[in-house]
C-alpha positions as CSV (number, residue, x, y, z in Angstrom):
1,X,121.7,-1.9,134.8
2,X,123.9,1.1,134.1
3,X,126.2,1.4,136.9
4,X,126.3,-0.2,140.1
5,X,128.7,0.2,142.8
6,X,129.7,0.0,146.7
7,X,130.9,2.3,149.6
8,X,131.5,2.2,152.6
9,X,129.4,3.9,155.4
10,X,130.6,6.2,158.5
11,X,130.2,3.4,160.6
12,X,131.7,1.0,158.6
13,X,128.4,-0.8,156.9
14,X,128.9,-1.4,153.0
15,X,126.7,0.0,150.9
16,X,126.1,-0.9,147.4
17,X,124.7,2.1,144.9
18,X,122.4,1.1,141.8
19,X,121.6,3.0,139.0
20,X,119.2,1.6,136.3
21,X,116.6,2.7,133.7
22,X,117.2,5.2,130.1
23,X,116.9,8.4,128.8
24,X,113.7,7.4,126.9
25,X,111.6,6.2,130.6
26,X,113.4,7.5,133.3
27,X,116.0,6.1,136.4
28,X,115.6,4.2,139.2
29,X,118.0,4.9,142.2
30,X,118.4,2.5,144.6
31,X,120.7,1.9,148.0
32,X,121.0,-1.3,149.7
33,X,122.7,-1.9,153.1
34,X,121.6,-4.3,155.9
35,X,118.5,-5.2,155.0
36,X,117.6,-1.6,154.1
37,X,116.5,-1.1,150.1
38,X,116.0,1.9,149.5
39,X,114.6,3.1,145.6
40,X,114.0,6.6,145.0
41,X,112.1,6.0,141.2
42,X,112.7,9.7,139.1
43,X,110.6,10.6,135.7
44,X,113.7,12.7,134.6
45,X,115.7,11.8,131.7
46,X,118.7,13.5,133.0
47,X,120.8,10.7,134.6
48,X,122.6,11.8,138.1
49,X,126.2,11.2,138.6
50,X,127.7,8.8,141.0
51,X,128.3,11.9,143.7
52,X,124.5,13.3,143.3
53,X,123.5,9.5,143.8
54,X,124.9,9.1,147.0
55,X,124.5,12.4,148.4
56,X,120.6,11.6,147.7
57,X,120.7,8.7,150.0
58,X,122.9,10.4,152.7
59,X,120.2,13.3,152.8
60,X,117.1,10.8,152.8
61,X,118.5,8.5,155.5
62,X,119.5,11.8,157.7
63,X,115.5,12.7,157.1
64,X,116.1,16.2,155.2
């Protein structure tokens, strides 16, 4: 695990953030809230930042 963390949602709901993988095979993103998991699995070595992480999540839970 490289960085994990938790935010909370617009309507109040925590959600916790995970980032996990290397440079060498790629990330896994993942967002967890209420029984929702979702993992959005990359094969770029570039690791996203915190803010590009969540703003991921915001745009695949809003469908765009």
């Amino acid at each position: 695990m490289i960085d994990s963390w938790t935010k909370k949602s617009a309507n109040g709901k925590t959600v916790t953030f995970k980032i996990e993988g290397d440079r060498k095979s790629g990330f896994v993103y993942s967002a967890g809230m209420d029984g929702w998991d979702i993992k959005e699995i990359t094969g770029s070595l570039k690791m996203l930042t915190r803010e590009d992480v969540e703003t991921m999540f915001v745009n695949y839970v809003a469908g765009k």
